[in-house]
N, C-alpha and C positions, 0 to 999 in steps of 0.2 A: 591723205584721204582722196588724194585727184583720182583713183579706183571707184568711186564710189559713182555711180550713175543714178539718171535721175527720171528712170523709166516709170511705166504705164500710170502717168503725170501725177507723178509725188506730189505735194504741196510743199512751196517756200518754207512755213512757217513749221511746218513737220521734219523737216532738214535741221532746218536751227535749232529745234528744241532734241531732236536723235543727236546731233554734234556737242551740246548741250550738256547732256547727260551723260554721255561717252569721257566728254573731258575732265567731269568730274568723277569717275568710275576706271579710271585708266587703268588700274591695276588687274579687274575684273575680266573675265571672258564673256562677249558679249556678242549678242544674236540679233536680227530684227526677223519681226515674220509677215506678212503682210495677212491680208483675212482670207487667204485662200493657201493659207499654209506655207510658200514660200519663200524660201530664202530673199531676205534684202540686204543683209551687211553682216560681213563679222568682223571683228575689230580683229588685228594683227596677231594679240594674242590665241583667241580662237585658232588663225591659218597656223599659226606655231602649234598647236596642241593636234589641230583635225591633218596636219600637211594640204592641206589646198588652199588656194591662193582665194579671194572673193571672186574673183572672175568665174575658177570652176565650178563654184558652188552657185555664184547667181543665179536666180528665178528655179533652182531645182525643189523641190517639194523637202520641207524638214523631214516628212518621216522617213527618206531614203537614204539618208544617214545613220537613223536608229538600231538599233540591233534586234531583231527577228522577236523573240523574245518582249522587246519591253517597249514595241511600239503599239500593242493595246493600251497600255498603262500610259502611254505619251501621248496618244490621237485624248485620250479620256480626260488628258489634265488641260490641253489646249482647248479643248471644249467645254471643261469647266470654268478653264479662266476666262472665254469671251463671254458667256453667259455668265458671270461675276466680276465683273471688272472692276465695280466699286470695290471688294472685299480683297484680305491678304490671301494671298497663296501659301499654302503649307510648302515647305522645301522640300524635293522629290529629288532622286537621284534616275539618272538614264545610262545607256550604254552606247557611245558614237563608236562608226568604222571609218579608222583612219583611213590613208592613200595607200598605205602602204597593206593593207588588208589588218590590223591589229586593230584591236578595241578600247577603248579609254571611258572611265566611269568622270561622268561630268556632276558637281552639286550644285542645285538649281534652287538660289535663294533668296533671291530678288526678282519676282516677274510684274510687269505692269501691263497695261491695256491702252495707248493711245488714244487721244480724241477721233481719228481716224479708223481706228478699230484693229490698229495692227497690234503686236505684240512685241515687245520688248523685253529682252530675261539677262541678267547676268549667272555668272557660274564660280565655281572653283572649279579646279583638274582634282584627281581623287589618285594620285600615283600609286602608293602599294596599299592602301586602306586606311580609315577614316583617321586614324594618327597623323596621317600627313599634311591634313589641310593648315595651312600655316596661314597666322592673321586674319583669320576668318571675321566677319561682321565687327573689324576694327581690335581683333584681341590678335598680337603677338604669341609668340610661339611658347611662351613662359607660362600658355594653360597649362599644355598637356606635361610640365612638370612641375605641376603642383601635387602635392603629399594628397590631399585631402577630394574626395567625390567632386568633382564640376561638372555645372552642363549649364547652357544655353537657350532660352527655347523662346519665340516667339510669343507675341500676346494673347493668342488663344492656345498655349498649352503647348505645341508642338517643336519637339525637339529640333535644335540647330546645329549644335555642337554639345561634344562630350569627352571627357578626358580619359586617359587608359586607366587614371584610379577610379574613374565610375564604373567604367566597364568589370575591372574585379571587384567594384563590390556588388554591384546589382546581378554582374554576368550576363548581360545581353552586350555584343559586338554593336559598335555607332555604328555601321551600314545597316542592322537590321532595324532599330527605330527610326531612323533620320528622316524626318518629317514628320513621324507620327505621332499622337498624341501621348504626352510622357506617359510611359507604361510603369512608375514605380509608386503613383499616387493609385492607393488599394480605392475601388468604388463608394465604400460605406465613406472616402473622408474626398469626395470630389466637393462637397458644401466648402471647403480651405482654399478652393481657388479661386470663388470669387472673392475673398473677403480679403486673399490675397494681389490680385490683379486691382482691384480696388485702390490699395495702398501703394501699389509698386504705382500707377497712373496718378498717384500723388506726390507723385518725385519720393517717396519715402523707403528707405533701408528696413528690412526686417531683422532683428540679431538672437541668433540662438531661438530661433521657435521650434520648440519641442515636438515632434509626433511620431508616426509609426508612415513607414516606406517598404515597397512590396519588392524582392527579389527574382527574379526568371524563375526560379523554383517553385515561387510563390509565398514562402514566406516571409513571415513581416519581422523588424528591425525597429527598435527604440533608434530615431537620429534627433540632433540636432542642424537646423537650418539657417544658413545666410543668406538672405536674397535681398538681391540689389537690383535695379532697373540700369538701363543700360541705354543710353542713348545718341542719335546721330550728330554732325557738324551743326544743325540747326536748334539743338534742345531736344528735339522730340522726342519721348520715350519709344522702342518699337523694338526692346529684347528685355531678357527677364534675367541675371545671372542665377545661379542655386548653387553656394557650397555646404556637401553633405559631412555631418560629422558620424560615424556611427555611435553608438551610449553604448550598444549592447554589453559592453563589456564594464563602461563604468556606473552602469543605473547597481544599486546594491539591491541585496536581494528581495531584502521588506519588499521593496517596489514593484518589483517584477511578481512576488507572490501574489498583493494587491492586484496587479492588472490582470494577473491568471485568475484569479475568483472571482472578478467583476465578469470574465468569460465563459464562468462554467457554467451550464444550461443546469437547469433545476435535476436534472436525475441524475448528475454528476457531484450534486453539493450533498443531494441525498446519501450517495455513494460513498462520500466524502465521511458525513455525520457518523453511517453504520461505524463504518471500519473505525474511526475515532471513539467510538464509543461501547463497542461491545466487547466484551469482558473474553474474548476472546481473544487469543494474542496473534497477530498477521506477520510476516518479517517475509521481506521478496531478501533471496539472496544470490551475489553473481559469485558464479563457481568458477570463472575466470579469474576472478581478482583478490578470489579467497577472503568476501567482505560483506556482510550485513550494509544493503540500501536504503531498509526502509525495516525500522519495528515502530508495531502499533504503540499507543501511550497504555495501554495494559499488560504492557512486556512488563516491566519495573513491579508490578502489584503482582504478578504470577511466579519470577524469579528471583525479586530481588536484588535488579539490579539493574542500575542506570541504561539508557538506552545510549550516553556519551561513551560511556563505558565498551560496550558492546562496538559500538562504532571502530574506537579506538584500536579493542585487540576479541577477536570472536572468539579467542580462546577461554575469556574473562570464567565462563559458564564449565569448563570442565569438570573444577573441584565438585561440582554438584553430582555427575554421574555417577556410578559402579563402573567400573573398569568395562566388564563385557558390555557395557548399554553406550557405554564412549567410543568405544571400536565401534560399532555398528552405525552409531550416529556421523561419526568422523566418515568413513564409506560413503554413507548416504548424502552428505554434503560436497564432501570432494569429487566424485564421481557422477557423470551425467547419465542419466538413467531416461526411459522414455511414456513409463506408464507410472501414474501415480502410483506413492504406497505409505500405505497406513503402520504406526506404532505407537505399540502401547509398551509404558518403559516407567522404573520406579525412579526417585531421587535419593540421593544421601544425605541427608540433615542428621546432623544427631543434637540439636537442639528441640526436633519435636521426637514425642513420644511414639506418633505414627506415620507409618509409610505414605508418603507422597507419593502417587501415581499422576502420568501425564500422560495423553492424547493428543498425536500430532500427524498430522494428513499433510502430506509434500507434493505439490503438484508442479512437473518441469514445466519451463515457457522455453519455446524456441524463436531464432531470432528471425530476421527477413532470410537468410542461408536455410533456414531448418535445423539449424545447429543448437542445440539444447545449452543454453551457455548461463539461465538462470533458474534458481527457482523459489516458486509460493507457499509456504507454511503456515497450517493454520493448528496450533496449539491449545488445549486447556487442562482444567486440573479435573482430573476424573477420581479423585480421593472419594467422595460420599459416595460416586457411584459403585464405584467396589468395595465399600463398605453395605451399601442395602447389597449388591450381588451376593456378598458371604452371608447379611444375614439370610438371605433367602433361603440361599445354601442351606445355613443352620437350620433354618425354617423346614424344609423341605424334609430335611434326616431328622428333624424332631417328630415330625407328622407320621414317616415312614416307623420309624421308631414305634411312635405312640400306636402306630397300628397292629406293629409286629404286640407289640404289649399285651394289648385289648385277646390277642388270638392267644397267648400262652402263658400269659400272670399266673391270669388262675385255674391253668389246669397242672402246673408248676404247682402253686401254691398248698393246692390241698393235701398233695402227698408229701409235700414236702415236709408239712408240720404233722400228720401219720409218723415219716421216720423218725424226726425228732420225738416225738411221744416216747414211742416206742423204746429209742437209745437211753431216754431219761430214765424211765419204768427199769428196763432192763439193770441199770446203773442199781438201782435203788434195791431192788429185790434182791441184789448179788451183794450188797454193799461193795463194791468193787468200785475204787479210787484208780482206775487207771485211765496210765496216760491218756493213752490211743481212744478212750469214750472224751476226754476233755480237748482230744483234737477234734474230732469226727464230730462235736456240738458244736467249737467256735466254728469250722469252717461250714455248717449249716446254717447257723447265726448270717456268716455273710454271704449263704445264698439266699435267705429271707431276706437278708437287706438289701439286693441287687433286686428281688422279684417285687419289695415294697415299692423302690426308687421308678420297677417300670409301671406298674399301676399307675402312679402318681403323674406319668409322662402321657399317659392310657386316660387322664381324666381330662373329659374335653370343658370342663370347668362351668358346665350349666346351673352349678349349685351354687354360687360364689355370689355373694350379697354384699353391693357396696356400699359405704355408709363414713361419714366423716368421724377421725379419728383424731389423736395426741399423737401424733408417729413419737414422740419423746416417751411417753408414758408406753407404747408397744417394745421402743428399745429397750428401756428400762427392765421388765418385766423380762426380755429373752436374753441382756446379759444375765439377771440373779439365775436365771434356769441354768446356764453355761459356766457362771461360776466355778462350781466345784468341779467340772472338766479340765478347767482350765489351772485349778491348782493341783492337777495333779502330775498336770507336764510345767511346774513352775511358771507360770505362764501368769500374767498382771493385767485383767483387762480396765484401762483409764478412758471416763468419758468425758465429754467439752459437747454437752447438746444447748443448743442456741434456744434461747430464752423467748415466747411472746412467738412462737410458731405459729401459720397457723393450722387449723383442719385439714390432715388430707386426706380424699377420697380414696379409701381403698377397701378391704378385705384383709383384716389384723392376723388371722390364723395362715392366710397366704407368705404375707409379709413377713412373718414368725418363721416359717419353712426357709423361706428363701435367705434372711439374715442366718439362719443357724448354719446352712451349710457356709455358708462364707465367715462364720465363725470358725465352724471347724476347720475349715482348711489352714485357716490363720494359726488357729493351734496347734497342728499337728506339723506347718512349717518349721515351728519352733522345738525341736525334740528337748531341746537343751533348757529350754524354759525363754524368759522375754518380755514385749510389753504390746502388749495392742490396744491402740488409740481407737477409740471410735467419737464420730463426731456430727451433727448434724448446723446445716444452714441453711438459709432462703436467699434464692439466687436473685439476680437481677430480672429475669426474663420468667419470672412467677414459677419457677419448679423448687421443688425440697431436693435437697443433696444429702443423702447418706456416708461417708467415709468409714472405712475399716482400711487400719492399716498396722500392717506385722513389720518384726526386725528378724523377720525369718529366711532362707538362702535363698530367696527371689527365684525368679522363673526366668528361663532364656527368653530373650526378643523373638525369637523364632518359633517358638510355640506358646505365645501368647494370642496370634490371630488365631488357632483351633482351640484355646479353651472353647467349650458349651458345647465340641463337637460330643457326638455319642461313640461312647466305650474308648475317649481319650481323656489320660489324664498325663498328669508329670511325675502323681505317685505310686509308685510298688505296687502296691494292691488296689488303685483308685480303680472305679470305671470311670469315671466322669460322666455319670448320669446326675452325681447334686448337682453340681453346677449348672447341667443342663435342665434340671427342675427351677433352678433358680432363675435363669433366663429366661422361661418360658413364664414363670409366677410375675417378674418385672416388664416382659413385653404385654404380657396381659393386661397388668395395669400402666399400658401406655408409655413407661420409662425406658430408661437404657441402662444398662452397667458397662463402665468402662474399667479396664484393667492396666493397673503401669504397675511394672516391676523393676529392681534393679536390683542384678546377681550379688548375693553377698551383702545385698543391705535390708532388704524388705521387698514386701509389696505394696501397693495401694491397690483397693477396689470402692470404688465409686458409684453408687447407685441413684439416681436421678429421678425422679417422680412427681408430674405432673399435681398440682395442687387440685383440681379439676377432673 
């Protein structure tokens, strides 16, 4: 140190205490500054690092060394640290110009303020980046290979050192924190460091403290914590260590669900509720990976079938389609399309009696590319509603019907029984038994009986007087009527009517119409002769049920949705205006008839009627 001069009248005691320090510091690069900036000493390591010797450097100004660049950010800290000399200095990195014209990145992490007012700083050299600093603040080179997140940081928060597993997990480079205040504690949870600074300046270890740490990207990470206090040759605490664990991977999922709903703001739990709970069915689907995401908990109540299920294999739902509604749907899911589109499409059950229709809106999601690679399906059962659509349908051709009626029944009607007179008269005065008069009367017969059926579709029913009845005592009365019709096609009609009925509101001469033609049909199903059941009950839900049911060759599934249409029937010579009078007599009094048939066994007709 005989280099060392003792110009513009150092003090004694300011000597011995700069030698002092140095000796105990010997590994460090070390600087003195005097209060007008400077140069007073640098220790050998220093002349190794900068190539100039003390001499060339003595009494030159420190900031002409600095580098262009980062001598604002140097003049700023020198200024700060004289004007705070009681307080620590956060560690800052600079840029020196060697002798040789090259630059070298120094870390600056221990500075002091003499009683004199000079400045003192030790450093590290920063050779290829922040990996390199070796032994730093008394840690050996066995940080930067340790498995697990490390870093080091002074006692107000700011970073000193960091390991290459910090750097992958947080992803911020140690030269761009170094010194600054750790950047992975998120704002909502800086209330943890006092409570943690607290404990560390109680000599005490922290083990596994659980919380959430913020990534360069900025999101947050379930970790677990070690922190331990770290202190110098004399005791004194004056570093902080933190090894990070990440959870992310081992928190299970319960937990993670938990802390996602303690976060979702009120119109996200709302969002939440809807979809959870409306009877609509949702299912997001990714058409990349050919796999159901997400179905509502109303999936399972609409198809019947587990949403585990569905997960498992998306083909589970096939058997349910018609072959052309499964092609279509297969398309529409495997292929990525760019405007929503609507289908309306039946199912296959043959466990129920009627057609299940479904409504399903597919709407594509694209991703951050614009690439359509998912999509959202909102599903329900539109059965009852194309059920009122057809009746309407019916509705509508019965009106038009009853109209056409009104304008030509009866001008139909009156010549028509003229000609008939007439044919009879004729017959009689001739005594003339022939054929061709006993055609030319039945087939007038059933043109009087087509122009009675439209009257009766022509009556818009203002005369009809409702009033409580036996419905048992009405059946009763219009089987003995039907009787002898019915033995004449062998035919057995057997009743089962429910005992302690009670009153229903209707119109008995209506009810009498409407049962007789659904008798007759019954009858004339059966040419060969038979048995027809008829039967009455009281339902749970306050209506009367009627049953008529034949062992006559049933009707096709396929035109059982058009009975009650006008001028359709399934027989030879039907029009299908009874039935359609029948329909109109049962919707008038409030009820429905349902129709189930089975080819070759029978039929059932069911007629339901409001008590009320």
């Amino acid at each position: 140190m005989s280099n060392l001069s003792n110009k513009d009248g150092m003090e004694e005691a300011t000597l011995k205490e700069t030698f002092s320090w140095i000796a105990e510091t010997s590994k460090e690069l070390i600087i003195l500054i005097d209060t007008k900036g400077r140069i007073k000493y640098i220790n050998p390591s220093l002349e190794k690092a900068l190539q100039y010797d003390l001499s060339e450097v003595e009494g030159m100004n420190y900031l002409e060394l600095i580098h262009e660049e980062d001598r604002h950010k140097t003049k700023s800290e020198l200024v700060y640290i004289l004007k705070n000399s009681q307080f620590s200095v956060p560690p800052y990195t600079n840029r020196y110009c060697r002798k040789d014209g090259t630059y070298i990145t120094l870390l600056w992490h221990s500075v002091e303020v003499t009683k004199d007012g000079w400045v003192r700083a030790m450093s590290r050299l920063v050779k290829k980046g922040f990996d390199d600093i070796e032994e730093s603040i008394g840690f050996s080179h066995f940080f930067d290979l340790m498995d697990d997140a490390s870093s080091i940081c002074n006692m107000e928060g700011h970073i000193l050192l960091v390991n290459s597993a910090f750097e992958k997990l947080y992803g911020w480079k140690g030269l761009e924190i170094l010194g600054g205040f750790c950047p992975t504690v998120p704002k909502h949870l800086y209330d943890e460091i006092d409570d943690i600074r607290t404990k560390i300046r109680n000599g005490k270890k922290i083990m596994h403290y659980q919380t959430f740490r913020m990534k360069k990207d900025g999101s947050l990470i379930p970790v677990s914590l070690i922190i331990a206090p770290i202190s110098d040759g004399n005791g004194t605490i004056n570093a902080i260590s933190v090894i990070t664990k990440d959870l992310t991977e081992l928190i299970n999922a319960t937990m993670l669900i938990e802390q996602q709903n303690n976060l979702i703001t009120s119109q996200e739990r709302l969002l939440l509720d809807i979809t959870e709970n409306i009877s609509d069915v949702i299912c997001l689907f990714d058409i990349t990976q050919s796999k159901f995401l997400y179905v509502s908990p109303s999936f399972e109540r609409l198809w019947g079938i587990s949403s585990e299920e569905l997960y498992e294999n998306p083909h589970v739902m096939n058997d349910q389609f018609y072959p052309e509604e499964l092609e279509k749907l297969i398309k529409v899911f495997a292929v990525p399309f760019d405007v929503p589109l609507e289908l309306e499409y039946k199912l296959k059950d043959e466990t129920r009696t009627e057609e299940r229709w479904i409504h399903t809106k597919i709407t594509p999601l694209a991703d951050t590319n614009g690439r359509i690679t998912r999509n959202i399906s909102i599903s329900r059962d539109i059965t009852e509603r194309k059920k009122q659509d057809e009746m309407l349908k019916k509705q509508e051709k019965l009106g038009a019907l009853g109209q056409l009626a009104a304008g030509i029944a009866h001008e139909i009607r009156n010549p028509l029984t003229t000609v008939k007179g007439f044919i009879q008269l004729l017959a009689q005065e001739s005594n003339d038994n022939n054929i061709y008069n006993k055609i030319i009367l039945k087939e007038l017969d059933q043109i009087e009986s087509i122009v009675t059926e439209f009257l009766m579709l022509a009556d818009p029913y203002e005369e009809i007087k409702f009033a409580h009845y036996n419905i048992n005592e009405v059946l009763t009365e219009i089987i003995q009527f039907m009787r002898p019709e019915a033995l004449l096609y062998k035919v057995e009609i057997n009743i089962n009517l429910a005992d302690s009925l009670p009153l229903l509101y209707c119109e008995p001469k209506k009810i009498k119409q409407a049962m007789i033609n659904v008798l007759k049909n019954a009858i004339e199903a059966m040419p060969s002769g038979g048995n027809i059941f008829v039967t009455t009950s009281l339902l749970l839900n306050g209506f009367v049920a009627i049953e008529v049911r034949d062992e006559g060759r049933g009707i096709p599934k396929e035109m059982i949705s058009r009975l009650g249409e006008p001028l359709y029937s399934n027989k030879e010579r039907g029009t299908g205006l009874g039935l359609m009078v029948s329909y109109k007599i049962i919707e008038n009094h409030r009820g429905t008839i349902q129709i189930d048939s089975d080819q070759g066994k029978g039929t059932n007709v069911k007629i339901v009627l409001p008590l009320k």
